[in-house]
C-alpha positions in Angstrom: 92.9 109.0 -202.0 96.2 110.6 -201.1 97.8 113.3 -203.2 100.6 111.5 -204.4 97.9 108.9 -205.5 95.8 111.2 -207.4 98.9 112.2 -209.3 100.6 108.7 -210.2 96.8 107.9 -211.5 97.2 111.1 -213.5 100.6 110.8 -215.0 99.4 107.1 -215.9 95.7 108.5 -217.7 98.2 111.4 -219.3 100.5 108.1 -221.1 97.3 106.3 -222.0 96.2 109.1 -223.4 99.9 109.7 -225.5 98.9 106.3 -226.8 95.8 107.4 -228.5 96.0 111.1 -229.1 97.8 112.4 -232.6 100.7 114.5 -231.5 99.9 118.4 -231.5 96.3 117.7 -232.0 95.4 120.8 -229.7 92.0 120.0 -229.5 92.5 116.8 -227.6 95.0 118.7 -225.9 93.0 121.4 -224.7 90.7 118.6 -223.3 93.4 116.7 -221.1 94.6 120.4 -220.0 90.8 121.1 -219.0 89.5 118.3 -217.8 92.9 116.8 -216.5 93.9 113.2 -217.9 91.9 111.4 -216.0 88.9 113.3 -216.3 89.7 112.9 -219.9 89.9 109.0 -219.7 86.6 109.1 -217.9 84.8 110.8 -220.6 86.1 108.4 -223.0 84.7 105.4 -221.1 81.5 106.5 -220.2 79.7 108.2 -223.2 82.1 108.9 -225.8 79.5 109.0 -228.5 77.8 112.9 -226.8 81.2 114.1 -229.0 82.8 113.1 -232.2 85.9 114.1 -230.6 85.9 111.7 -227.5 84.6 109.3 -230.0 87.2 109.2 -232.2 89.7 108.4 -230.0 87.5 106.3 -228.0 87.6 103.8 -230.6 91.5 104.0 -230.9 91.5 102.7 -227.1 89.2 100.4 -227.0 91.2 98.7 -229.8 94.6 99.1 -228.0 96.4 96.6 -225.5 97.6 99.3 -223.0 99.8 96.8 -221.1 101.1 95.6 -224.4 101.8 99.0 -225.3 103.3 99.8 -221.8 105.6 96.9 -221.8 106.7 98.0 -224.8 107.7 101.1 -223.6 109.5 99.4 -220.4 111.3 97.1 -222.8 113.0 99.6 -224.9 113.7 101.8 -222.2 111.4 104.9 -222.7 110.3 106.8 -219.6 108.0 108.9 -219.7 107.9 112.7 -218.5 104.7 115.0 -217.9 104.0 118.4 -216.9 103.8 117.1 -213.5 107.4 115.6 -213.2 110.3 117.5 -211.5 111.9 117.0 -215.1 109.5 118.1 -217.2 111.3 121.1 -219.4 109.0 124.2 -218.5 109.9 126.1 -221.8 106.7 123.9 -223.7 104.7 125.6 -221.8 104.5 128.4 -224.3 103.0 126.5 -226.5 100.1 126.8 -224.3 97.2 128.3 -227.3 100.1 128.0 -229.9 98.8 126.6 -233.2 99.8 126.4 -236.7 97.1 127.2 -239.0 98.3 125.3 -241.8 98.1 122.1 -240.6 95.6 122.6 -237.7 98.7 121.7 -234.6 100.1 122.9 -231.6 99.7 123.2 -228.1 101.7 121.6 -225.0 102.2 118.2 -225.1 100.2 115.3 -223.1 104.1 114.4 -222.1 107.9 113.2 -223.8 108.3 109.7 -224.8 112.1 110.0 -223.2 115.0 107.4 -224.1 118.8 108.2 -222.6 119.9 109.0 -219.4 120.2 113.1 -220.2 117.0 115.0 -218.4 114.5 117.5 -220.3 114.9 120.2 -217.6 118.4 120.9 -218.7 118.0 121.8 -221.7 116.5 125.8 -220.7 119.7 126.9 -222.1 119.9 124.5 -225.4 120.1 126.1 -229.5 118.4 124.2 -232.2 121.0 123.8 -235.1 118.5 122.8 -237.9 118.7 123.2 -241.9 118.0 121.5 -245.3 118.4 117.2 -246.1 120.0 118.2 -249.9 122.4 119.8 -247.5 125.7 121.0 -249.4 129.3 120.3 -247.9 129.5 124.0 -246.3 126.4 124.0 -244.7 127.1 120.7 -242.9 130.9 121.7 -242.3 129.4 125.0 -240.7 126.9 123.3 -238.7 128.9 120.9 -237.4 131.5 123.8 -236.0 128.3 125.7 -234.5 127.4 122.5 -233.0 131.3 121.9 -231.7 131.2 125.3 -230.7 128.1 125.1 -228.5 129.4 121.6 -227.5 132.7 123.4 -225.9 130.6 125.8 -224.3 128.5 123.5 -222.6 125.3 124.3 -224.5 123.1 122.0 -225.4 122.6 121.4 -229.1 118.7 120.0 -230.4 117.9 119.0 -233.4 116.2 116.2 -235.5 118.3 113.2 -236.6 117.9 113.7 -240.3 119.7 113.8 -243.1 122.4 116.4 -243.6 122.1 119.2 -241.5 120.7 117.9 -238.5 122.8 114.6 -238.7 125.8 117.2 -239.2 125.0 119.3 -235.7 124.5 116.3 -233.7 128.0 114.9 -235.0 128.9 118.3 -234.3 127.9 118.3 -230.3 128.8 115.1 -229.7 132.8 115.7 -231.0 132.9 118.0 -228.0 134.0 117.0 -224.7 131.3 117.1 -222.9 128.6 118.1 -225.0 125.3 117.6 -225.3 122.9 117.1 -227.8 118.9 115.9 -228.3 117.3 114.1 -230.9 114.0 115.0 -231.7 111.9 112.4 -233.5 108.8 112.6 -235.4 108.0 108.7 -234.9 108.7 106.7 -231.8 111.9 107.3 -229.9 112.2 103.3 -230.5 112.0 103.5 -234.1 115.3 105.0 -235.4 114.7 107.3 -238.1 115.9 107.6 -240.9 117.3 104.0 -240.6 120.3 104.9 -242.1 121.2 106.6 -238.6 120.3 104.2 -237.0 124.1 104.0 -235.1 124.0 107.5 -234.1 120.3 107.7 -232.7 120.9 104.4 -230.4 124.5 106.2 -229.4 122.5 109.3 -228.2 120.0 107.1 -226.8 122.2 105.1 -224.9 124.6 109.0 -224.0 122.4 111.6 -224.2 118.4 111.8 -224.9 116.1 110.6 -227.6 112.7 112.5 -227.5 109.0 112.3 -229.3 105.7 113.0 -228.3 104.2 110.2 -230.4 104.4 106.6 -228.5 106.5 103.7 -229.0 106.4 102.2 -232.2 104.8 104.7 -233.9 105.5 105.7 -237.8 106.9 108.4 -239.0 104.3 110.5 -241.0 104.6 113.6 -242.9 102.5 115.9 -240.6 104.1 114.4 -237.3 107.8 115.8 -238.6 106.0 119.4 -238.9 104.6 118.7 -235.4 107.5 117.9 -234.1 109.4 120.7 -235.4 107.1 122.5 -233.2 109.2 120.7 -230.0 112.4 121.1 -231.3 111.3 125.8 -231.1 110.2 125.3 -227.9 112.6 123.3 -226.3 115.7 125.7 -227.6 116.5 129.1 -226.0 117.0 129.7 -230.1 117.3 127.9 -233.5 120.2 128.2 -236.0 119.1 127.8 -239.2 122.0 126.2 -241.7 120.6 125.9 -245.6 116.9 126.1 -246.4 115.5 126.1 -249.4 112.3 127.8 -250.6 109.8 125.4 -248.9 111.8 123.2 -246.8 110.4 122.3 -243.6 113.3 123.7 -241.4 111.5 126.5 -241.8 108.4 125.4 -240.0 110.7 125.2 -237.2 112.0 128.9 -238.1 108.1 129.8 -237.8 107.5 128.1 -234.7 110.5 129.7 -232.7 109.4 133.7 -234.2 105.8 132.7 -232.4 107.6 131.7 -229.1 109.5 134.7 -229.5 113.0 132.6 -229.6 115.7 134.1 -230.8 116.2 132.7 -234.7 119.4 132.7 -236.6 120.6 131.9 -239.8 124.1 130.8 -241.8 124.3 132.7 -245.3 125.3 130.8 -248.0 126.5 131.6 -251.5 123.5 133.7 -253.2 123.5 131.1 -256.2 122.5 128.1 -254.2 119.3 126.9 -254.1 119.7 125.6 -250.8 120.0 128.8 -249.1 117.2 130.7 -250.4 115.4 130.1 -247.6 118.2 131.5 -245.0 118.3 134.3 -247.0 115.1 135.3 -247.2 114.5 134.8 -243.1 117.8 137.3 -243.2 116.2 139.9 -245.5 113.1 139.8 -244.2 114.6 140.7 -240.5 113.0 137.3 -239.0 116.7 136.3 -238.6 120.2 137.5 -237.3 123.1 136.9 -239.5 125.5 134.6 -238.0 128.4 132.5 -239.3 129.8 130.6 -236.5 129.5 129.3 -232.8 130.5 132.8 -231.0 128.1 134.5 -232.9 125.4 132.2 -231.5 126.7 132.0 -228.0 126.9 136.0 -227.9 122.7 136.1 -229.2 121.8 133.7 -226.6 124.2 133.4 -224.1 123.8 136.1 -220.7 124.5 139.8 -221.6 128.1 140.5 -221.8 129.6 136.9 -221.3 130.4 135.9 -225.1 130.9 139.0 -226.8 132.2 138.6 -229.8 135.5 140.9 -231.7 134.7 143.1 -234.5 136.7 141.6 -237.4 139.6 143.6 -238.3 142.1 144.1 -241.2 145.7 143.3 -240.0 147.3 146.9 -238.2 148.9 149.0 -240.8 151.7 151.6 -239.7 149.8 154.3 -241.1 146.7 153.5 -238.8 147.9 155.4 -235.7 148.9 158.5 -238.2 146.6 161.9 -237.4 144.9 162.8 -240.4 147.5 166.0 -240.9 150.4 163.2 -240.9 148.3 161.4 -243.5 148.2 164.4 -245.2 151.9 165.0 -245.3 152.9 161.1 -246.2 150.7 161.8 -248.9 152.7 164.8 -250.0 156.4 163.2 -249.5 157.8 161.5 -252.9 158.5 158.0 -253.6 161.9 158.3 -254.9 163.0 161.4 -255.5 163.7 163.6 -252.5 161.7 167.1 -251.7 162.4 169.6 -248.8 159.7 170.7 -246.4 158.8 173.5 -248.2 158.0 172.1 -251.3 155.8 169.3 -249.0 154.4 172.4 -247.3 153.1 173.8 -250.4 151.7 170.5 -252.0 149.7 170.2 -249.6 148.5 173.2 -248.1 149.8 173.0 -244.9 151.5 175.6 -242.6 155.7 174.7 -242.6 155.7 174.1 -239.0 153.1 171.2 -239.1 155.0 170.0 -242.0 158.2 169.7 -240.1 156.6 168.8 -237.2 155.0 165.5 -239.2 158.1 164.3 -240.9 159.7 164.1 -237.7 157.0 161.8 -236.5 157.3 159.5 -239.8 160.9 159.6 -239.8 160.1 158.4 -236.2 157.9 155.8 -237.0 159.6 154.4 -240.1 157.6 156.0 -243.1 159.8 158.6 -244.3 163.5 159.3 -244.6 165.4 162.6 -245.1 168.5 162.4 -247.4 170.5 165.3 -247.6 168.0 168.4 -248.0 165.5 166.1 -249.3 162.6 163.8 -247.6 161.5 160.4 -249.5 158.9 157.8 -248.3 160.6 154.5 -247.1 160.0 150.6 -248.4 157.9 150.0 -245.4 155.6 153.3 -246.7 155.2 152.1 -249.9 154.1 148.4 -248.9 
């Protein structure tokens, strides 16, 4: 058997096995990682009942029409990529040992169910733009100029395809000329979800790249969106969150990208909303940086030194380029009525030399007039 043999066979045992295996069930993953897939697919047929884990899925395949299931895939255009494929985006491989103890997940995937004609391995540089479904106006106004932003900047933008937030970033990337954007799914990349966006998830599918770990036709469950959020962490150089409340699951996503040690970010929102509790409290608690638009973002992630960003400044004020002993003196001169140097001198406690020497200056600059014997401050010092 040649090597290119051995590894077609294994690439098909690794989509068999995507077929049958929960997504982010790490102890099946572990297995296929161990024994290789079709060391794996062996075990299954030849004594799966030595293990309740090879059983368990032993009986999922034997009840399975593979080719069915393949030519499903064919017919609505999925490929699929493993580990062993040129295009296979090497960032999941930190979530080699990763799992969540709360619901029991994690690990590298068996492979991408892939539709669109975008490729996994450029998306190294990509941010997850991610937040809340009871998603306000702002939040989804702000995450769609992050997304723009990123768009502009050639950065790819990943997120989920749900309600609000998510569905606002991906409208967001793909308003950009030229920008990219992924849609991670918790179901199969064939069954758009939620239906409502039906439109939008078939546009990036047919533009840019639809992307689950659970095989064609699958449902979408509860504890495969957590798993998924797992993908959309490790895929992204870093996740933006936009509105979370308390418990909402962009956080799991929040969670997954600190344990990858991706760089997490977060939108404030007004402190009275509900749905930002959650930003908030990543923000407080330091697991967050504070940012408020697309710069800020590209400046976290982005190379050192190519996005920096400009301190915000109030606009220039004439008395800005005054020394502090010309402060002192503008301070001293009167609004209306005039006063000679002396009498400035001693208001403020200043030598008469470095009084005279200051009104010259704001006489040059505009601040302060002399009338007669006596100095007043002008309109443009009193704005």
């Amino acid at each position: 058997m040649t090597a290119v043999t051995e590894i077609e066979d294994e690439r098909l045992a690794l989509k068999v096995l995507s077929l049958v295996v929960e997504p982010g069930d790490w102890r099946y993953l572990a297995l296929a990682r161990q024994l290789g897939g079709v060391g794996l697919l062996r075990a299954l047929h030849e004594d799966p009942s030595r293990h309740e884990l090879l059983e368990a899925v032993a009986v999922r395949l034997d009840a399975l029409d593979v080719d069915a299931e393949l030519r499903r895939a064919e017919h609505t255009g999925q490929r699929f990529v493993t580990p062993l494929d040129e295009e296979w985006p090497t960032q999941l491989d930190a979530l080699e040992g990763q799992r969540d103890p709360l619901i029991d997940r994690g690990g590298v995937p068996l492979g991408l169910w892939v539709r669109g004609p975008g490729r996994l391995d450029r998306l190294a540089d990509s941010v997850a733009v991610v937040g809340s479904r009871s998603s306000t106006t702002y939040g989804e106004e702000l995450a769609g100029d992050i997304a723009a932003e990123l768009g502009h900047a050639a950065v790819p933008v990943v997120s989920g395809a749900a309600v609000g937030i998510d569905y606002a970033a991906h409208r967001g990337a793909v308003s950009a000329p030229g920008g990219v954007t992924v849609a991670v799914l918790a179901g199969g990349a064939d069954r758009p979800y939620p239906p409502a966006h039906r439109r939008m998830i078939e546009h990036l599918a047919a533009e840019h790249l639809v992307v689950s770990e659970a095989p064609p036709g699958a449902a979408h469950t509860r504890i495969r969106f957590l798993v998924r959020n797992r993908l959309i962490a490790a895929l992204a150089r870093g996740t933006v969150i936009v509105e979370a409340a308390a418990r909402s699951g962009a956080l799991c996503t929040v969670s997954w990208a600190t344990r990858l040690n991706r760089v997490v970010m977060a939108v404030p929102g007004p402190v009275t909303m509900a749905t930002s509790i959650g930003t908030h409290q990543a923000i407080r608690n330091g697991v967050a940086t504070l940012v408020t638009c697309g710069r800020d973002v590209l400046e976290l992630v982005g190379p050192a030194g190519e996005h920096l960003t400009v301190e915000p400044r109030g606009p220039e004020n004439p008395r800005d380029a005054l020394t502090p002993n010309q402060r002192r003196v503008l301070d001293g001169v009167p609004v209306a009525e005039g006063a000679g140097a002396d009498s400035i001198a001693y208001a403020t406690g200043l030598a008469i030399g470095s009084v005279q020497r200051a009104l010259t200056h704001l006489e040059s600059v505009g601040l302060a007039v002399r009338e007669g014997r006596g100095w007043h401050l002008t309109d443009a010092a009193r704005a």
